[in-house]
Each structure stands twice: as structure tokens, then as C-alpha cells.
C-alpha positions as CSV (number, residue, x, y, z in Angstrom):
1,X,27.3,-10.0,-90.5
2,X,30.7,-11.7,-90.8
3,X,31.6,-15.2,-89.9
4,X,34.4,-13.6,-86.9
5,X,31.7,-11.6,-85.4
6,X,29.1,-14.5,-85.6
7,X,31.5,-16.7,-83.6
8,X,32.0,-13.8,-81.5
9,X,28.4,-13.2,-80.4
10,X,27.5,-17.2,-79.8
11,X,30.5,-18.6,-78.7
12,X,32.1,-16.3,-76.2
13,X,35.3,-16.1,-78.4
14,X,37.3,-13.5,-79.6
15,X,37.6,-12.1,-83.2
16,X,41.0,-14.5,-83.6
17,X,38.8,-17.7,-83.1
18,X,40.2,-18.4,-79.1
19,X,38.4,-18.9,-76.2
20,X,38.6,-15.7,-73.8
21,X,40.2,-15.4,-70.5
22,X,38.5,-14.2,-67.8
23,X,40.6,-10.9,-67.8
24,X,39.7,-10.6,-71.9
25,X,36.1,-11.7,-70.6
26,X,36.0,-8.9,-68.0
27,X,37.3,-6.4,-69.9
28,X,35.0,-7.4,-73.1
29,X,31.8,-6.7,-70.7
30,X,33.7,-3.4,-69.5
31,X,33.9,-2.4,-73.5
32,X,29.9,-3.2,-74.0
33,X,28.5,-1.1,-70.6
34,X,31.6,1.8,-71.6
35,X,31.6,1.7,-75.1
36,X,35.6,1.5,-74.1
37,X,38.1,-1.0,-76.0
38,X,39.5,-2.5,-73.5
39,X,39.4,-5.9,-74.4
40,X,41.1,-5.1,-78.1
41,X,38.0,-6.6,-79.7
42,X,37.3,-4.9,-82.8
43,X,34.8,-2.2,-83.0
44,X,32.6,-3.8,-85.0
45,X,32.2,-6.8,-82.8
46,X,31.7,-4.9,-80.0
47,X,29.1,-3.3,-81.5
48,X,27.0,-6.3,-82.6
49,X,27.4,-7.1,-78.4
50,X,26.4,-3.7,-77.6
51,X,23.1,-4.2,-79.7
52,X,22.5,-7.6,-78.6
53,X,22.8,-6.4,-75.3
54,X,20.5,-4.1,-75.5
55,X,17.9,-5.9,-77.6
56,X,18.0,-8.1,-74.8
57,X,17.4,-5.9,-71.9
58,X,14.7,-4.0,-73.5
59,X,13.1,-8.3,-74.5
60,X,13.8,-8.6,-71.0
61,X,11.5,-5.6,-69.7
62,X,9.0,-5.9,-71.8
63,X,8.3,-9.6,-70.3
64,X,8.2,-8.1,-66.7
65,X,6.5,-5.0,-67.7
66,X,4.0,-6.2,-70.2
67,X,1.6,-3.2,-69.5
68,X,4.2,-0.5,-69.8
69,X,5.1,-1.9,-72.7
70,X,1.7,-1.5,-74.4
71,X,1.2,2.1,-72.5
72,X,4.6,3.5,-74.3
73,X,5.1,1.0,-77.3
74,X,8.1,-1.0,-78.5
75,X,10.4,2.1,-79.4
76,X,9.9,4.0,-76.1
77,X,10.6,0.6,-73.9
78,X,13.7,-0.1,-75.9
79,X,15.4,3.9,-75.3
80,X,13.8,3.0,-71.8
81,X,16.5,-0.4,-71.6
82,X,19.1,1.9,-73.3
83,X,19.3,4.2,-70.1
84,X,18.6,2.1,-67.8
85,X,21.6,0.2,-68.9
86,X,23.7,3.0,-68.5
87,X,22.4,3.4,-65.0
88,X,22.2,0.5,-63.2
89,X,23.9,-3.1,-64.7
90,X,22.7,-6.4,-64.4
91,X,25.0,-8.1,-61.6
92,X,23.8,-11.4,-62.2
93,X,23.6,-13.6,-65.9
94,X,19.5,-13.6,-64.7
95,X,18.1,-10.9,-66.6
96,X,14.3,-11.7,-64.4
97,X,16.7,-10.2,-61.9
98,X,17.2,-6.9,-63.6
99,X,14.9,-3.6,-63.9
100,X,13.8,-3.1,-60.7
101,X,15.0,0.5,-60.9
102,X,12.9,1.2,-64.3
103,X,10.2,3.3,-62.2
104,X,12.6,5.7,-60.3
105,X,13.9,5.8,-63.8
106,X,10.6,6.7,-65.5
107,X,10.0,9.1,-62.7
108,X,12.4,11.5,-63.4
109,X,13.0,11.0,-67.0
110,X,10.8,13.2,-69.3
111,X,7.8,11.2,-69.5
112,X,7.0,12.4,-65.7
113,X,6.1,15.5,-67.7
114,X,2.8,14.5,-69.7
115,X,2.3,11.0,-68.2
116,X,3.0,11.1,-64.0
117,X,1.3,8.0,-62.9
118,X,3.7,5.8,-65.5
119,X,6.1,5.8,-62.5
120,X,3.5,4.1,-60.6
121,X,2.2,1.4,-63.3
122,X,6.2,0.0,-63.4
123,X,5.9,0.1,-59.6
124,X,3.4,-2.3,-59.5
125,X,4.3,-4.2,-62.5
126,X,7.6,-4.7,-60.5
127,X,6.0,-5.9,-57.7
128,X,3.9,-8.1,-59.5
129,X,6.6,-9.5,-61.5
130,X,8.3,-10.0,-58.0
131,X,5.8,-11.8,-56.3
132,X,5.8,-14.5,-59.2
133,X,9.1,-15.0,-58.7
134,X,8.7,-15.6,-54.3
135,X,8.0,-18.5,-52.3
136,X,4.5,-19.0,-50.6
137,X,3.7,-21.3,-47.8
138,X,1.2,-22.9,-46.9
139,X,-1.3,-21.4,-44.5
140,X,-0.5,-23.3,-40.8
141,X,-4.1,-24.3,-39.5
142,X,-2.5,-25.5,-36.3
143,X,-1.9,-22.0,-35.4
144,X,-5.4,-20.8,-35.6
145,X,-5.5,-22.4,-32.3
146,X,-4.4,-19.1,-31.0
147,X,-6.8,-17.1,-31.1
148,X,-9.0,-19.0,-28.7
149,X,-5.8,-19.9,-26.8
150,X,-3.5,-16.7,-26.2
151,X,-3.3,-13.1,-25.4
152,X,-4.9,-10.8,-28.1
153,X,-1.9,-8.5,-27.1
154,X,0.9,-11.4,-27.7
155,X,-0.5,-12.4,-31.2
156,X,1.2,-11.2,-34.3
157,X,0.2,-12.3,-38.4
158,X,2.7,-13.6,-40.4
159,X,2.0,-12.3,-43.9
160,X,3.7,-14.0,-47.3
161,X,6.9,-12.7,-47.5
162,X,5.3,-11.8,-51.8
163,X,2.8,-9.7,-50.1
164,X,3.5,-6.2,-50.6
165,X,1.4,-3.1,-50.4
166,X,1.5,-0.2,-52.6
167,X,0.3,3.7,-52.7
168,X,-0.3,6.0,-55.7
169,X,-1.8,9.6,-56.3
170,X,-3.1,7.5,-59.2
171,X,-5.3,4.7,-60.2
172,X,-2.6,2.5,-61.1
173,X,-3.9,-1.2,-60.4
174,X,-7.0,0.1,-61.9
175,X,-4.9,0.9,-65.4
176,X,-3.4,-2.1,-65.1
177,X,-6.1,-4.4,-64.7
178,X,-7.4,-2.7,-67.8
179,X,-4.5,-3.0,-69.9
180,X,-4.3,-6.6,-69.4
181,X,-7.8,-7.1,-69.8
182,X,-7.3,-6.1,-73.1
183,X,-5.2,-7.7,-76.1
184,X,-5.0,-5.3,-78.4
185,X,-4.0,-1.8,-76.9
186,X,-5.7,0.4,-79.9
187,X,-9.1,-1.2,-78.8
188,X,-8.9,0.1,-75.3
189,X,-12.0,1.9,-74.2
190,X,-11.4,6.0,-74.3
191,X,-14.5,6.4,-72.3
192,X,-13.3,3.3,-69.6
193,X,-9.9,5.0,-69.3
194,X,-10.9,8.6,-68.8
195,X,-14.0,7.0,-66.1
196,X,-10.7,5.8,-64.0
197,X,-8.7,8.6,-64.6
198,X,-11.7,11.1,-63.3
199,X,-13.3,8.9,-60.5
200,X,-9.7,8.8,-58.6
201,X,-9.4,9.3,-55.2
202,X,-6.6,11.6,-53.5
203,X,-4.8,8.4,-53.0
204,X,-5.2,5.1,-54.4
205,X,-4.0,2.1,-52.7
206,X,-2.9,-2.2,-54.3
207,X,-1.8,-5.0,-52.4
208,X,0.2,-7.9,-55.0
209,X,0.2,-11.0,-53.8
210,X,0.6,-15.0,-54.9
211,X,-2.3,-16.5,-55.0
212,X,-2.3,-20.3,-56.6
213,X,0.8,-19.7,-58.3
214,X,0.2,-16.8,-60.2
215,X,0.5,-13.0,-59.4
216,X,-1.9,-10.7,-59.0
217,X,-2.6,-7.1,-58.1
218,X,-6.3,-5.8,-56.3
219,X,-7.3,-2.6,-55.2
220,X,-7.9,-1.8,-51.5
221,X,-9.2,0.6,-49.5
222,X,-7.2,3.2,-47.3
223,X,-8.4,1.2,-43.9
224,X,-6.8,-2.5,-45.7
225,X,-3.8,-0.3,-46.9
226,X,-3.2,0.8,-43.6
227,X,-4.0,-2.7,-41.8
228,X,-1.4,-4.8,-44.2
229,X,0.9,-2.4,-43.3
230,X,0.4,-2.7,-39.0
231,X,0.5,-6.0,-40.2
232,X,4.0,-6.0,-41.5
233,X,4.9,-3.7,-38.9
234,X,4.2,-6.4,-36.4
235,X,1.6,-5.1,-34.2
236,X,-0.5,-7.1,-32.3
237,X,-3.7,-8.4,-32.8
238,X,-4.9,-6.4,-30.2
239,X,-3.4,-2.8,-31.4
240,X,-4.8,-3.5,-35.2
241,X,-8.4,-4.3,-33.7
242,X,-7.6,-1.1,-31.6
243,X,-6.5,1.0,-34.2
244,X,-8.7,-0.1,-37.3
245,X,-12.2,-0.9,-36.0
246,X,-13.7,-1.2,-38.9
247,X,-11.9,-4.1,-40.0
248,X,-14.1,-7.3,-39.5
249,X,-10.9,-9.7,-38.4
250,X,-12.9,-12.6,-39.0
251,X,-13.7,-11.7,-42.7
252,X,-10.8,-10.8,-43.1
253,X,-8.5,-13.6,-42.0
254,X,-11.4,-15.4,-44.2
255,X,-10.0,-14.0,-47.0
256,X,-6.4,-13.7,-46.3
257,X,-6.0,-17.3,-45.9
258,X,-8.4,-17.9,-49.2
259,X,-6.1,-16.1,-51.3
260,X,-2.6,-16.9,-49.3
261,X,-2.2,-13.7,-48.1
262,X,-0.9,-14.6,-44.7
263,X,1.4,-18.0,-43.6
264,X,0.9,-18.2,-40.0
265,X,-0.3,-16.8,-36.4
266,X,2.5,-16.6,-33.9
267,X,2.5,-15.6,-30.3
268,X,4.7,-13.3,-28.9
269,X,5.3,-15.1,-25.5
């Protein structure tokens, strides 16, 4: 590599040595996403920003899809960054802000074909890498209170705004919990992975959540899918007992709050 195109790549300056303009600077990031030469850079400088660029987006999804990454492997994830480039841009300089659209992307490219329920392992990896990134509160005990005080009808949950429920015609949190169980992908367990690929249900259903500052993804049952979700929806305490009566409320709130699940009880009034 020459010394131009060294300076060029590290110091945000043009092949003559000068600092760029905004209008050069625009036009220089127009060049990299077009392969254009807008920005009168010279091709071979552009190029050494078009491969950085790209080594760093497919760096950047393999940190927030670590068990995709070992599913496909280094080469597949970095064509994966390549296209997904091309289709949808990082708009801020954050790249943990960036691949969000990687399973609608994996979903119709041609490993839908041979391996559906990839689509669905980025889905939750994206959610999980999400939820890492959100805000939780703290439960508010005060507002227990409620339920002794108020209106089953006029009480709503409040559930962490890094909650978020997820459903799959395949086993994904079960795949992923394996995959990151284990260190070395060539060691995974044929027999493990073809016992959770066979003992799938029509549907499978996750919640991912925060829980003591880290992420995490468990498997639910259809009921719980379908509670979390009346939940969000904002029906009352009333409706859900209504509507899912095999829910044991007090175990459950038990839990929620144990694992930060929801942030408060509000009344309706």
C-alpha cells in the first residue's frame, strides 16, 4: 500500500495530502456505496475504502450476530455485509446501529433455499443484540399496591421497553442457545441438533429480555407468547386473566419482576 492511500484511509484526506471538504467528504462516501468517482479520488484509494468498508461491516455483524456467524462461517457473513451494504446504508458513524435488516435479507437471498430457519436465528440475534443496547428500570414496588387497591379492569402492566417477543416455524432460541453453548462450532452435537430440529413444534415461540445487564433469549410456551403480547397490547388485568386462564398471575408477576421483565403496574383511572 502506498504512503497517499495510507494517509487517505486514517486521516480523512485526500490523495494530494488536504483535508476534505464536506462536499469532497460527501461525495467520497457517495464513491464507496456507488463505486462512482465522484469525489476525483483515485481509483485505487477508493478501493482500499471500499474494502475497509466492507471488512468493517461484515466485523461489525459478526459481533451482533455471533451465532450466525458460526452457522455460515466467516466467508458467507462477509458476501452477507457485501449485499447488505448495497441495500440498506449505515445513516449513522455507529456501526452497533446497523444490520437490523440482515434477516429480511437472509430470507429471500438463496440460503432460504436449504437453510429456512436462518432468517429466524438473525431475528433473534437482532433482538437480542437490541435489548443489550436498551434501558431497563427498575421494577416500582409502590405500585404493587394496586392490585389490592384498584379495579382489575383499570390495571394495565408496563413491560421493559427491551422486552420483545418472537415467533418461528422453527426452534430458533433452541439453536441458539446451543450455538452459544458451544465454543467450537465443529464440536457441536449432530445427534443434539437433529433432537431439536425433529422435536419442533408447528410453532415455536422466545421472549429476549435484559435481565442484570446482559441479554438473553428463553423459550416460552404458545399461552406466555400470547400473554406478553395482551400485555403489550395493553389489556387489562382483568381481560388477560379472562382470556388466558391458565396463567397463574401470581407466578408469573413472581418471575417477571425476578428477571425485569416488567417496570411498573399502572391504573387506567
Amino acid at each position: 500500500m502506498n504512503e497517499p492511500a495510507q494517509n487517505h484511509v486514517a486521516g480523512k484526506q485526500d490523495w494530494s495530502g488536504h483535508q476534505l471538504t464536506g462536499k469532497r467528504q460527501h461525495a467520497l462516501v457517495t464513491d464507496i456505496f456507488t463505486q462512482s468517482s465522484l469525489s476525483g479520488v483515485p481509483p485505487r484509494a477508493l478501493q482500499i475504502y471500499q474494502r475497509n468498508l466492507q471488512m468493517t461491516a461484515a466485523r461489525s455483524l459478526t459481533i451482533t450476530y455471533p451465532v450466525l456467524q458460526q452457522m455460515v462461517g466467516e466467508q458467507a457473513m462477509f458476501i452477507l455485509a457485501q449485499r447488505l451494504l448495497a441495500w440498506a446504508k449505515p445513516t449513522t458513524g455507529d456501526w452497533a446501529e446497523w444490520g437490523g435488516q440482515l434477516p429480511s435479507l437472509i430470507a429471500s437471498s438463496e440460503l432460504a433455499a436449504d437453510h429456512p430457519y436462518l432468517a429466524g436465528v438473525a431475528q433473534l440475534e437482532w433482538a437480542v443484540h437490541e435489548a443489550g443496547r436498551r434501558r431497563v428500570d427498575a421494577f416500582n414496588r409502590a405500585s404493587l399496591s394496586l392490585l389490592t387497591d384498584d379495579d382489575p379492569n383499570q390495571i394495565v402492566l408496563s413491560l421493559q421497553p427491551s422486552l420483545v417477543v418472537l415467533e418461528s416455524a422453527y426452534p430458533v432460541q433452541p439453536l441458539w442457545q446451543l450455538h452459544r453453548q458451544t465454543a467450537n462450532p465443529d464440536s457441536l452435537s449432530t445427534e443434539a441438533l437433529e433432537s431439536i430440529m425433529q422435536n419442533r413444534q408447528s410453532a415455536n415461540y422466545a421472549v429476549v429480555y435484559q435481565h442484570r445487564n446482559k441479554p438473553n433469549a428463553e423459550a416460552i410456551d404458545e399461552q406466555a407468547f400470547a400473554w406478553l403480547q395482551g400485555v403489550q397490547q395493553g389489556m387489562s388485568l382483568s381481560a388477560l386473566l379472562d382470556a388466558y386462564p391458565g396463567i397463574d398471575f401470581a407466578q408469573w408477576l413472581a418471575y417477571a419482576i425476578e428477571h425485569e421483565w416488567i417496570n411498573t403496574i399502572l391504573s387506567q383511572r
